[in-house]
N, CA, C and O atoms as CSV, one atom per row, in Angstrom:
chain,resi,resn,atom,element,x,y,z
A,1,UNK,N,N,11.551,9.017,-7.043
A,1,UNK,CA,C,10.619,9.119,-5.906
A,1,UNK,C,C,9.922,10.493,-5.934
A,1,UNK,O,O,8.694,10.570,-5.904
A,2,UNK,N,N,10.710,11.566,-5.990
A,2,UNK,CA,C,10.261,13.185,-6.339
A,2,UNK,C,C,9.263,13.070,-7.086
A,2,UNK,O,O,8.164,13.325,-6.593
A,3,UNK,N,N,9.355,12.629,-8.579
A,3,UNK,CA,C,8.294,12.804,-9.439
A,3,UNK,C,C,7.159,12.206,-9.261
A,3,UNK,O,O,6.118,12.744,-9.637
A,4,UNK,N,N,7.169,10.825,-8.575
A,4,UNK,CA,C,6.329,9.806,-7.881
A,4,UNK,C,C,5.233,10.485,-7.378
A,4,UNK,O,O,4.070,10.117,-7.546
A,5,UNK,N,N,5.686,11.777,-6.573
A,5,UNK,CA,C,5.050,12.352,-5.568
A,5,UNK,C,C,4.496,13.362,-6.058
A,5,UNK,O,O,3.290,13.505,-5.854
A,6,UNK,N,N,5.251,14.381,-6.869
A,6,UNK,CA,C,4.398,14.979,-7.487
A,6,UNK,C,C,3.554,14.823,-8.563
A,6,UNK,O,O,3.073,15.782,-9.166
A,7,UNK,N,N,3.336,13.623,-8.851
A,7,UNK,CA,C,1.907,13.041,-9.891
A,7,UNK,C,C,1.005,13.425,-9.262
A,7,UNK,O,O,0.249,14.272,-9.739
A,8,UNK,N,N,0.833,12.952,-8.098
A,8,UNK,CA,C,-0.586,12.641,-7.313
A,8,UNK,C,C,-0.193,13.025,-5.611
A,8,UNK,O,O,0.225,12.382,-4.649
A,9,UNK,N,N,-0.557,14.329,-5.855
A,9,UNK,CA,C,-0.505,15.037,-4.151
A,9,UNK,C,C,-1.818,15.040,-3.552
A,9,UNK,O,O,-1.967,15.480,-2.412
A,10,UNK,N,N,-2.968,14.496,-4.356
A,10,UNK,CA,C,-4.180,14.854,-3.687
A,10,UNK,C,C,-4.076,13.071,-3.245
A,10,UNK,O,O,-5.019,13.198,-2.465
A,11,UNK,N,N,-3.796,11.906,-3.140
A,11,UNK,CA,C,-3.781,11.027,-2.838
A,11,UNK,C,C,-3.091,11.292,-1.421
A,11,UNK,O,O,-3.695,11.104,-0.365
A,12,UNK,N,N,-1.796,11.736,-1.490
A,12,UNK,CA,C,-1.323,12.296,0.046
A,12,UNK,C,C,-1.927,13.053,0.631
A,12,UNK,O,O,-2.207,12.720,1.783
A,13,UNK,N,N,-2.357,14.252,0.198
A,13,UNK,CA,C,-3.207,14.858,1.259
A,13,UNK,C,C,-4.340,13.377,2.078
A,13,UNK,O,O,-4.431,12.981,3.240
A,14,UNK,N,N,-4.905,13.016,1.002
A,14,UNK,CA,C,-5.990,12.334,1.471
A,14,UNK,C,C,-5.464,10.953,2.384
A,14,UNK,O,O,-6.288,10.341,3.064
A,15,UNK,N,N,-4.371,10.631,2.344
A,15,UNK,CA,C,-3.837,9.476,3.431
A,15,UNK,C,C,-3.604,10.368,4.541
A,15,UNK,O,O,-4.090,10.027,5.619
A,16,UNK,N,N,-2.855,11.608,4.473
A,16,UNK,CA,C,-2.515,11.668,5.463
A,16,UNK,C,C,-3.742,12.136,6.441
A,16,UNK,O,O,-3.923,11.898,7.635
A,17,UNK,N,N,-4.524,12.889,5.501
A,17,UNK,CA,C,-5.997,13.052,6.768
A,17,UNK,C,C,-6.722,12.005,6.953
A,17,UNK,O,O,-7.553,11.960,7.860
A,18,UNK,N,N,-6.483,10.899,6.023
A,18,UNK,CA,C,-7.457,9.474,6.624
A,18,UNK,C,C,-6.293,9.386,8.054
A,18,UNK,O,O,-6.855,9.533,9.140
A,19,UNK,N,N,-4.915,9.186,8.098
A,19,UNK,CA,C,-3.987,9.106,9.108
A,19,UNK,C,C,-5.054,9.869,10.514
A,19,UNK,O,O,-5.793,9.373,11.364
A,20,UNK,N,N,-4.709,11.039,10.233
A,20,UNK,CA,C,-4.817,11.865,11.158
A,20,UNK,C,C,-6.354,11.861,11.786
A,20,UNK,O,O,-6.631,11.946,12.982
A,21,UNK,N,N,-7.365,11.731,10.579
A,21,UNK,CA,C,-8.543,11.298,11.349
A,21,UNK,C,C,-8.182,10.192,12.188
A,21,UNK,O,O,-8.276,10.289,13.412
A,22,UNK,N,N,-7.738,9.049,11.573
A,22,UNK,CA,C,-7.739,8.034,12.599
A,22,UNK,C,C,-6.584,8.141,14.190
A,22,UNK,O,O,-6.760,7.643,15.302
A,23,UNK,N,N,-5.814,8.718,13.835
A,23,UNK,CA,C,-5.119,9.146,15.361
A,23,UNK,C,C,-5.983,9.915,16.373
A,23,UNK,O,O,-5.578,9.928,17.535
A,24,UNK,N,N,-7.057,10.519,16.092
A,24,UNK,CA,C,-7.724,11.395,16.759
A,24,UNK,C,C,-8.722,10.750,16.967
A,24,UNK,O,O,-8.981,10.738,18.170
A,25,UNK,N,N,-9.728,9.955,16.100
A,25,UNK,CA,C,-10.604,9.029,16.908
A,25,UNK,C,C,-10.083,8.080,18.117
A,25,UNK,O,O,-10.663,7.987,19.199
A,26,UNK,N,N,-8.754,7.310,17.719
A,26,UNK,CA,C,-7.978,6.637,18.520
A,26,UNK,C,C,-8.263,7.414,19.990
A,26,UNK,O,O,-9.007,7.319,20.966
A,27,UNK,N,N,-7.280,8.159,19.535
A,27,UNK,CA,C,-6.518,9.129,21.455
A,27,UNK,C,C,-8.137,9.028,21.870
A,27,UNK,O,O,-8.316,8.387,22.906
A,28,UNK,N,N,-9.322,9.544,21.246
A,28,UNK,CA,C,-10.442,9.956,21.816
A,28,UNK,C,C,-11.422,8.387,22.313
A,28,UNK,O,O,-11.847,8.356,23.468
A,29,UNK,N,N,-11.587,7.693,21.771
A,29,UNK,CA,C,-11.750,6.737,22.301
A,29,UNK,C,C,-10.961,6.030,23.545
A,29,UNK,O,O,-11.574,5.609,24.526
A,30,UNK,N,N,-9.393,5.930,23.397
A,30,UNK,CA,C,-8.776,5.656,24.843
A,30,UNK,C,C,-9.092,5.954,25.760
A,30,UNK,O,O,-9.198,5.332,26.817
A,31,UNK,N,N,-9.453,7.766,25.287
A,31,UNK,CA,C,-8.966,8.386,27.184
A,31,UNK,C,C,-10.605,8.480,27.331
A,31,UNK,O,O,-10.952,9.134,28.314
A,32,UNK,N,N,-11.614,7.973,26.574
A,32,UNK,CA,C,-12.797,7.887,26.880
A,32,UNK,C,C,-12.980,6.449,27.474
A,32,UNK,O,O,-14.028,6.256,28.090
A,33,UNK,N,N,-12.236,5.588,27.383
A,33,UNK,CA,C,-12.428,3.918,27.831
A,33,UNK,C,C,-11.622,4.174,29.095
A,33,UNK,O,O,-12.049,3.414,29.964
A,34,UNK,N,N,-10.977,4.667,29.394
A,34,UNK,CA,C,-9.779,5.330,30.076
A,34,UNK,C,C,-10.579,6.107,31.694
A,34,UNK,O,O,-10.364,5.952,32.896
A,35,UNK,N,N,-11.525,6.939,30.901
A,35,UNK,CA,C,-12.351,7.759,32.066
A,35,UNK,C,C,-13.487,7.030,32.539
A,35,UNK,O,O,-13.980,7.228,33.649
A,36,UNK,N,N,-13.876,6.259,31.783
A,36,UNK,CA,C,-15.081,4.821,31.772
A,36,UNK,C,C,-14.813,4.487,32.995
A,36,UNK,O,O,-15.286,4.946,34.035
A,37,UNK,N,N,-13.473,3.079,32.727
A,37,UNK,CA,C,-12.756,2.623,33.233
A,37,UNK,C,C,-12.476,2.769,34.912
A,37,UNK,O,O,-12.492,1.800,35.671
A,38,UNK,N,N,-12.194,4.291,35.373
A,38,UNK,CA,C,-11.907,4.506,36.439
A,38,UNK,C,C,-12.877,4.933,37.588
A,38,UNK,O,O,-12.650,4.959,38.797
A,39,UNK,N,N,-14.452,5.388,36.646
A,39,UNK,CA,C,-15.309,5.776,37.454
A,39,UNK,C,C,-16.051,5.027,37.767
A,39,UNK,O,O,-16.935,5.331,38.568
């Protein structure tokens, strides 16, 4: 698994910021449907 990982670290970087972009559009869209929503 170790060596797995260190082949290809630029593939992880790059999931984990596709990840993280997408958690942050997420939250930002909610609490924007969220503030919509209540006004």
């Amino acid at each position: 698994i170790r060596s797995a990982t260190e082949e290809e670290p630029p593939n992880d970087d790059l999931y984990l910021g596709v990840v993280l972009s997408a958690v942050v559009i997420i939250t930002g869209c909610f609490s924007y449907y969220q503030e919509a929503k209540s006004s």
